[in-house]
C-alpha positions as CSV (number, residue, x, y, z in Angstrom):
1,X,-14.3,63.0,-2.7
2,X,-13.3,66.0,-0.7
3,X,-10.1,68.2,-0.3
4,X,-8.9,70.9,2.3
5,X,-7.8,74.7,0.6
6,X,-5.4,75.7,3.0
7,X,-4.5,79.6,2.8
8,X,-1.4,79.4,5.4
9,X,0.1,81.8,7.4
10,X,-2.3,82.9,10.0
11,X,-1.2,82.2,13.9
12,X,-3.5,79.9,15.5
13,X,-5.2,81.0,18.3
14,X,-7.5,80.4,21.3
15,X,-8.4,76.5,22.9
16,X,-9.6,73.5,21.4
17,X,-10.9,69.9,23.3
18,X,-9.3,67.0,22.1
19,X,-11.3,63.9,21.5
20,X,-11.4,60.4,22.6
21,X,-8.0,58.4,21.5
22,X,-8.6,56.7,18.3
23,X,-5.8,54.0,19.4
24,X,-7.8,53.3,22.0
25,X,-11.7,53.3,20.6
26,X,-10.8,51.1,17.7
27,X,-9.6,48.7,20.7
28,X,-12.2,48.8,23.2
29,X,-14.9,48.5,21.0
30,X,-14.1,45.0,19.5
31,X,-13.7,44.2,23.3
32,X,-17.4,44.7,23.4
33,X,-18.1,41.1,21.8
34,X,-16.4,39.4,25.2
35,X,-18.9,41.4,27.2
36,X,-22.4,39.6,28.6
37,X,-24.1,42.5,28.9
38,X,-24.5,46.6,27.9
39,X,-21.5,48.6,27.6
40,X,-21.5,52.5,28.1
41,X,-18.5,53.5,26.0
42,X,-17.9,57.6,26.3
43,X,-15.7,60.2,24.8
44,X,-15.9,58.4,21.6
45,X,-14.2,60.0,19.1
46,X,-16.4,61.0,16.2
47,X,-14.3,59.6,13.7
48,X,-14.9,57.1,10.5
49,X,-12.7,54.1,11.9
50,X,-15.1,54.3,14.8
51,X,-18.0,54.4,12.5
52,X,-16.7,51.2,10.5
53,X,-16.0,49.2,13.6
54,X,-19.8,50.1,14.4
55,X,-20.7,49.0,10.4
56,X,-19.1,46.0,11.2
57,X,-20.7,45.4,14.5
58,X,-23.9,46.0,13.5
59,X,-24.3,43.2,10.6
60,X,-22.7,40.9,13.1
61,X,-26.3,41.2,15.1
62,X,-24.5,43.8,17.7
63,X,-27.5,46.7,18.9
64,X,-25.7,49.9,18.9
65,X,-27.3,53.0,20.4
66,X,-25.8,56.8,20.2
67,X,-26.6,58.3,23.3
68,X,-25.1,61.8,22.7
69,X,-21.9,64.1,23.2
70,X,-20.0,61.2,22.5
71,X,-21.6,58.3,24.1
72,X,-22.2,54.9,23.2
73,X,-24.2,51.6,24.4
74,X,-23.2,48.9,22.8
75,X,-24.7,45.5,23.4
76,X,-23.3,42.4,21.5
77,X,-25.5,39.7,23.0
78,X,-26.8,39.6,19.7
79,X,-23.9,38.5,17.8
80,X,-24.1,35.1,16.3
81,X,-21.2,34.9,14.0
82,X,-17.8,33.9,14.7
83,X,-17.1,35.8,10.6
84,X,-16.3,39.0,10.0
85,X,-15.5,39.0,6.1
86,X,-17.4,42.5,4.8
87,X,-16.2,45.0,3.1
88,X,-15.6,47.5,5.5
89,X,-13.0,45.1,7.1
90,X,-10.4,45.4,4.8
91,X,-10.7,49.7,4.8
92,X,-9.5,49.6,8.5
93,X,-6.6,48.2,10.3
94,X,-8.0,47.8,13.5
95,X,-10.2,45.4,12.2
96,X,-8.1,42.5,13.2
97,X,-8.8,43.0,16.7
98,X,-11.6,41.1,15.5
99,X,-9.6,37.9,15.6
100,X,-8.6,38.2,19.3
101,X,-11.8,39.2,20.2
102,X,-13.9,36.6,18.2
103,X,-11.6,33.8,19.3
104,X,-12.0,34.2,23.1
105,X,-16.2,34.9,22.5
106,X,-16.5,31.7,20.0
107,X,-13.4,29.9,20.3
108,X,-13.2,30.5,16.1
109,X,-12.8,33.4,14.2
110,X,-13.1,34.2,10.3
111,X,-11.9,37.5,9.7
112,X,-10.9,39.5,6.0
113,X,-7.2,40.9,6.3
114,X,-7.0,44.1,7.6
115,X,-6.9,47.3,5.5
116,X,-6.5,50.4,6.5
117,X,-2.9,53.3,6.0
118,X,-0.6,51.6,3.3
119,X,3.0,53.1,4.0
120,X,4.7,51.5,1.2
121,X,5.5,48.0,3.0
122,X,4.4,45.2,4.5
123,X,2.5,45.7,8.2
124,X,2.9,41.7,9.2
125,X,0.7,40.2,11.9
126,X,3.2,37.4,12.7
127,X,3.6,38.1,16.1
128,X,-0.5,38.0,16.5
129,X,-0.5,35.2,15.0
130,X,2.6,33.5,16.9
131,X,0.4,34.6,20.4
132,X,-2.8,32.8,18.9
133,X,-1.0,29.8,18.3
134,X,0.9,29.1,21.5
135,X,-2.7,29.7,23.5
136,X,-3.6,26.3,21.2
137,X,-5.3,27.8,17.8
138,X,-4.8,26.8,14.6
139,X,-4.5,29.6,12.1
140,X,-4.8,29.2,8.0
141,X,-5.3,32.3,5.3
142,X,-7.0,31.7,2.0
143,X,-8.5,34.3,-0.4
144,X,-8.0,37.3,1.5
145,X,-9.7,35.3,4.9
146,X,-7.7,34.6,8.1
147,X,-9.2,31.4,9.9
148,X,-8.2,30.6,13.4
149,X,-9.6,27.6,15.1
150,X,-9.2,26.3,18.7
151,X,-10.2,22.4,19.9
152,X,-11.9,23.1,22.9
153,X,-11.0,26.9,23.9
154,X,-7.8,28.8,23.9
155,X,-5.3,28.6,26.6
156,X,-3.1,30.3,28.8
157,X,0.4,30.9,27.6
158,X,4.0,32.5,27.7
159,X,4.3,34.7,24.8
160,X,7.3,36.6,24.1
161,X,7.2,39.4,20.8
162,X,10.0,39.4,19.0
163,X,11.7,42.4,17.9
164,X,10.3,46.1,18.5
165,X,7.2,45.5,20.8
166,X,3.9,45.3,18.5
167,X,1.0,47.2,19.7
168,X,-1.6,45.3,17.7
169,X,0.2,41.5,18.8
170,X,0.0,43.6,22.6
171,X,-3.8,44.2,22.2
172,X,-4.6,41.1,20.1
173,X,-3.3,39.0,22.5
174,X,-4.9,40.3,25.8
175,X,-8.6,40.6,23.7
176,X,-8.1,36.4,23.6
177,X,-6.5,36.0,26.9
178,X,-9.4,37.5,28.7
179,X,-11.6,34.6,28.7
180,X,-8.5,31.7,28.1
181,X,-8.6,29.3,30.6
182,X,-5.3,29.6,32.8
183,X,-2.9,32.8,33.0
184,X,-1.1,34.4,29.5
185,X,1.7,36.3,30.0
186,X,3.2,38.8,27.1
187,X,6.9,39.4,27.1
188,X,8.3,42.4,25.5
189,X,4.5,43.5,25.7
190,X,3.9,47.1,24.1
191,X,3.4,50.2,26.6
192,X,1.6,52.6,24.5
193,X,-1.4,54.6,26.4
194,X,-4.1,53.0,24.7
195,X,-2.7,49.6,25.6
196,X,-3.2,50.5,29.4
197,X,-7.2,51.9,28.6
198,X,-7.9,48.7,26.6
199,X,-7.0,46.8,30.0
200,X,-8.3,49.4,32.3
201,X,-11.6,48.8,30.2
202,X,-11.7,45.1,29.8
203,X,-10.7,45.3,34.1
204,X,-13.8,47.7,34.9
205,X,-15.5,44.7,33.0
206,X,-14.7,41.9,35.1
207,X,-11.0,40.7,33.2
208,X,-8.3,40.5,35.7
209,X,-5.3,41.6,33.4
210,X,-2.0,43.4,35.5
211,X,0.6,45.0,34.3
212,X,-0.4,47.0,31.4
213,X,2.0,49.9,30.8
214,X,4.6,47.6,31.6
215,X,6.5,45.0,29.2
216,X,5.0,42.3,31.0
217,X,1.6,41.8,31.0
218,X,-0.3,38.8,32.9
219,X,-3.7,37.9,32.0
220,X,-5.8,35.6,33.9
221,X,-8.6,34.4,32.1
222,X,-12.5,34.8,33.6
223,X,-15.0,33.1,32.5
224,X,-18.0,36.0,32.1
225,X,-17.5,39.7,31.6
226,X,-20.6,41.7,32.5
227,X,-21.6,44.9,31.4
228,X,-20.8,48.6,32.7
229,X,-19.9,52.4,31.6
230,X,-16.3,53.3,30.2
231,X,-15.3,56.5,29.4
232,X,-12.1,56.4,26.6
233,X,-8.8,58.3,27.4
234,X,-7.8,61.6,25.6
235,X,-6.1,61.1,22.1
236,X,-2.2,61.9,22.1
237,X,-1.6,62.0,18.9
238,X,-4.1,64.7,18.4
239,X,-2.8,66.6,21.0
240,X,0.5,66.4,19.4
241,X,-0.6,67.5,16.1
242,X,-2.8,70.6,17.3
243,X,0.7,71.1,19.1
244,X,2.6,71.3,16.3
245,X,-0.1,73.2,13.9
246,X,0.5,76.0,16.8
247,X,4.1,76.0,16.6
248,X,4.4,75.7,13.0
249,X,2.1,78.9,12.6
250,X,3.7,80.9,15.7
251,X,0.5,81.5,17.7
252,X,-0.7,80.5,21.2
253,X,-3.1,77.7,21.9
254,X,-4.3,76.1,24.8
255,X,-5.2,71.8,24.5
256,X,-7.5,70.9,26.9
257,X,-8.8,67.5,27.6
258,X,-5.9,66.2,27.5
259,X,-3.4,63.8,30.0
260,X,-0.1,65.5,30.3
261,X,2.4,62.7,31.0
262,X,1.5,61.0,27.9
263,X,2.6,64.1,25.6
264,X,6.2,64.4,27.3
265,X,7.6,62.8,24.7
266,X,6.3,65.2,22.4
267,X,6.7,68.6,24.4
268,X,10.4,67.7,24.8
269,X,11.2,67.7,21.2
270,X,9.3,71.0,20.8
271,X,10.9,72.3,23.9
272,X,14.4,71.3,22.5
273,X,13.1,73.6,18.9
274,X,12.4,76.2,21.0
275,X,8.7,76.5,21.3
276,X,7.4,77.4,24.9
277,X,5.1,74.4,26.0
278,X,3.7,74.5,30.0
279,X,0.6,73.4,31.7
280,X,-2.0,75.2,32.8
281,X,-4.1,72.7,34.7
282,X,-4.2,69.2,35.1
283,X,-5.7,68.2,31.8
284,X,-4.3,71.2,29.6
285,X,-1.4,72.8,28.1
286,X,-0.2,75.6,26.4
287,X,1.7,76.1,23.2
288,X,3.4,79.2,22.1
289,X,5.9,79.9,19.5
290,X,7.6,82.8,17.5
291,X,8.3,80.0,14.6
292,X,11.9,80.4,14.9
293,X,12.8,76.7,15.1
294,X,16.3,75.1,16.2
295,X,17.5,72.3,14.4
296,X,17.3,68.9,16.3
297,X,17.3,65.3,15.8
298,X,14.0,63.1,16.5
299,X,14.1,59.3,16.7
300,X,10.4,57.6,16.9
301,X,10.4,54.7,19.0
302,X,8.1,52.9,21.2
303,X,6.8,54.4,24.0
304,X,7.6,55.9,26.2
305,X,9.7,57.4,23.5
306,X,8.8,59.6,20.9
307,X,5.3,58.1,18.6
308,X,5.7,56.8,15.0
309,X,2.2,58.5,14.9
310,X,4.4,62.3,15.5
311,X,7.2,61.8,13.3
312,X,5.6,63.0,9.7
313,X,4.1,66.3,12.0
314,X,7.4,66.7,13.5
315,X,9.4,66.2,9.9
316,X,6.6,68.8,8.3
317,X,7.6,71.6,11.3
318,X,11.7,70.9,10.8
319,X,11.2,71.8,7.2
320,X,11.3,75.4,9.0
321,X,14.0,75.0,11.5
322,X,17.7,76.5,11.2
323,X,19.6,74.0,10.3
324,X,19.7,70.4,9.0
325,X,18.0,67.9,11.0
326,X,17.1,64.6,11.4
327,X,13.9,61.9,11.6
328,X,14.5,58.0,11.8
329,X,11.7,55.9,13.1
330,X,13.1,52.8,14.2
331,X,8.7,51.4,14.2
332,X,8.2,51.4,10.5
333,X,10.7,51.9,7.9
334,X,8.3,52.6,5.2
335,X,6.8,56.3,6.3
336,X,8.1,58.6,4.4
337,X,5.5,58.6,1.9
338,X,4.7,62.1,2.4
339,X,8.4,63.5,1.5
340,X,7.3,64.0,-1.8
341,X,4.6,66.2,-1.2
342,X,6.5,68.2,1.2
343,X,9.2,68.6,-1.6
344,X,6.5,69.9,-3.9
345,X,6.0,72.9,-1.6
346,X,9.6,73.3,-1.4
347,X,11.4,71.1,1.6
348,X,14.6,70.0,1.0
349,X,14.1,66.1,2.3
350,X,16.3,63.1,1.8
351,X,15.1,59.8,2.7
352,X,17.9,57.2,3.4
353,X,17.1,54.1,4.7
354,X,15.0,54.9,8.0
355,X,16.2,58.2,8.1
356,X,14.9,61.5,6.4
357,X,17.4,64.5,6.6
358,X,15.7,67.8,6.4
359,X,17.5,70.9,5.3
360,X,15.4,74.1,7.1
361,X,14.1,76.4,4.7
362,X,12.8,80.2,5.1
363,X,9.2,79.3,3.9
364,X,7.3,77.1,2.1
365,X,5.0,77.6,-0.7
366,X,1.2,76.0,-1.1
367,X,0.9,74.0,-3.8
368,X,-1.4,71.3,-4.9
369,X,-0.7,67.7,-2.5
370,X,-2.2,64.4,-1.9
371,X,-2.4,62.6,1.8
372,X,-0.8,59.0,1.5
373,X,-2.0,57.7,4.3
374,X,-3.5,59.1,7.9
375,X,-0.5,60.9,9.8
376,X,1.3,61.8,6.8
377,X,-1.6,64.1,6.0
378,X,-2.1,65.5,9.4
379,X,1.6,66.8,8.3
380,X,0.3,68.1,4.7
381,X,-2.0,70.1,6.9
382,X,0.1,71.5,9.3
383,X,2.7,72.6,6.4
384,X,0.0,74.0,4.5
385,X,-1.0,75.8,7.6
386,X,2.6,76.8,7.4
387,X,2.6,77.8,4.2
388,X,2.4,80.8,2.0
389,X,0.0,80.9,-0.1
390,X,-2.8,78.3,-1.1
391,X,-1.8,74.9,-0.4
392,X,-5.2,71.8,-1.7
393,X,-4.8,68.5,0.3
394,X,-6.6,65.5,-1.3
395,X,-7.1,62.3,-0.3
396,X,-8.4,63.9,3.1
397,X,-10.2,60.7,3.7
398,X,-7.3,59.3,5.4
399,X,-7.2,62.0,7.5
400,X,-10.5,61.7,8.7
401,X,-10.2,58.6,9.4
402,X,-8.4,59.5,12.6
403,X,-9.5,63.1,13.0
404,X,-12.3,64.4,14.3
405,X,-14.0,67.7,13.1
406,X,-10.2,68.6,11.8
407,X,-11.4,71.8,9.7
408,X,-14.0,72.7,12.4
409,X,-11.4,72.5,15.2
410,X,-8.6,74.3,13.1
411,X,-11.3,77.0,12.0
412,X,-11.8,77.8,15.2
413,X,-8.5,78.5,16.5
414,X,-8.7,81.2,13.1
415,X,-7.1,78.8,10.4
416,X,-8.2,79.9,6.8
417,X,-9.3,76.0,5.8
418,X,-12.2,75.1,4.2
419,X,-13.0,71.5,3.2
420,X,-15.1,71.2,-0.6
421,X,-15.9,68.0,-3.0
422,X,-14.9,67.9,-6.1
423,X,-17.4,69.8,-7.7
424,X,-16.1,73.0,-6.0
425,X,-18.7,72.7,-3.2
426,X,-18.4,73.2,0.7
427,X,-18.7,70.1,2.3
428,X,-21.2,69.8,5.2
429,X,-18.2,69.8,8.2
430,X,-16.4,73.5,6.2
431,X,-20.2,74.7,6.3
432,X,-21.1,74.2,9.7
């Protein structure tokens, strides 16, 4: 197993490309099993969730061809299997896509619970499963396997989500509804970027699905998708973190590759601290900061409003801010996970209920931390980046599970990080 050695302090500094959104990849690429034909996925992000999904793929019977820089064919006429029960299924969420998708290729799919970040709780799939069921499949669990079932084919339905909108039930639903026979409409459908690409992709492929971005969503279901070429949106949560590392250290960095309107939400709450953040182009922006942070108060919330995915990179900047603050995130109760580390490098955090209260500090100190999950230890990085002194992050895995080239990209902007095994050793990315 690897860890990062952090020796914070330094201001980042210069530009760094952001990669294809995770949110979006770990979508589109189940979608390739509704596809009767090659699809040219690009701007993949190199990442290992992407590199399971293909695991998984691949002993389905799915031929899956790197073509470079990014670039994908994927080809799934192959696939003979309606199970997906490996191992690697139950190391990444996303895998339940796999259900939607298998049910609309085969009309049946056997598929191992998801895996994938543990905050502490529960991550339910009722609302999947409720959308499965009203288009006419029958659903069972036993040992760790979810069966659903249809008698002749799914069909179109009204679907309404209850509570907060659910992006997975969102993307779930539309990868069965693409081939349904008869219109699906979602209600209280989830507007998240990657919800729109997933459409915009399964559209370019012959689905006729309206409405994306919006919280209704109507699907009318085809009967054959062919192939084509896809190329995946930029990844805002990336953006966001690379945003914050920049602030958090007081330098200057320029984010390119990257679609502006989707990081409002974030460059408002930075804007509100008091970090200068202004585009440059049409695809870039610019981060400055003195580190001199104003106290403020951050809800997460569906989107359009401030990302779960932020609020641990947020919390780990306000540890610095004059001032007590405040993060709630009304998506998931359960993420503050990572308050403990940040305590053990000196935050003052309290965690009640949904809401952390974070008392600004001076400085923090590096110390020796453990990621908990994926987000929570892009903020363990960023605080360490922070930091004075030598902070060591383990359970990096989680990190890279989202993250692509993280020590490479932060190395180049002139962070002091290296990533080693256990053994002491640079690992092959901190080498390069």
């Amino acid at each position: 197993m690897s860890k990062y050695i952090i020796r914070g302090g330094t201001p980042l500094r210069g530009q760094i490309t952001i990669s294809g959104a995770k949110n979006a990849a770990v979508a589109i690429i189940p979608a390739a099993l509704l596809v009767d034909g090659v699809c040219r996925v690009e701007n993949v992000p190199d990442i290992s969730d992407v590199d399971m999904l293909f695991s998984i793929l691949r002993q389905m019977g799915a031929s899956i061809t790197d073509c470079g820089s990014g670039a994908f064919e994927i080809d799934c006429r192959g696939v003979k299997t309606h199970a997906a029960t490996g191992e690697a299924m139950q190391k990444i969420r996303a895998s339940y896509y796999l259900i939607g998708a298998l049910l609309a290729r085969c009309g049946r799919a056997d598929v191992a619970m998801p895996g994938g970040c543990n905050f502490g709780g529960p991550r339910p799939i009722d609302q999947h499963v409720k959308g499965f069921t009203a288009m006419g499949a029958e659903i069972d669990v036993k040992n760790g396997i979810l069966t659903a079932v249809t008698d002749g084919g799914l069909r179109g339905a009204s679907i309404f989500l209850d509570g907060i909108p659910s992006v997975g039930a969102t993307i779930n639903i539309m990868l069965a509804a693409a081939k349904a026979d008869g219109t699906t409409i979602i209600e209280n459908a989830a507007r998240e970027p990657h919800i729109v690409d997933l459409a915009n992709f399964l559209n370019y492929m012959g689905a006729n699905i309206r409405g994306a971005g919006t919280n209704v969503i109507r699907i009318r279901g085809v009967k054959n998708l062919k192939g084509g070429s896809y190329s995946i949106i930029s990844d805002q949560i990336e953006a966001g973190t690379y945003m914050a590392a920049a602030a958090g250290t007081g330098g200057r960095v320029e984010i390119i590759n990257i679609i502006p309107k989707h990081l409002e939400c974030i460059s408002g709450k930075l804007r509100e601290m008091g970090v200068e953040v202004y585009e440059s182009g049409d695809s870039s922006i610019v981060v400055e900061s003195t580190r001199r942070f104003r106290k403020i108060d951050v809800t997460a919330m569906p989107y359009p409003g401030f990302p779960t995915d932020m609020q641990p990179q947020i919390a780990a900047l306000l540890c610095l801010a004059d001032g007590t603050s405040t993060v709630t995130d009304n998506v998931f109760d359960t993420r503050f996970k990572y308050v403990d580390e940040l305590a053990k490098m000196g935050a003052s955090i309290r965690v009640t209920g949904r809401t952390a209260i974070i008392q600004g500090l001076d400085r923090l100190t590096g110390a020796p931390i453990r990621a908990h999950d994926l987000r929570a230890g892009a903020a363990l990085v960023i605080a360490g980046l922070c930091a004075n002194g030598t902070t060591e992050v383990e359970g990096v895995s989680y990190i890279e599970r989202g993250y692509e080239d993280i020590v490479g990209k932060l190395r180049s902007l002139g962070a002091d990080i290296i990533s080693v095994d256990d053994g002491g050793e640079l690992s092959e990315s901190a080498a390069v």
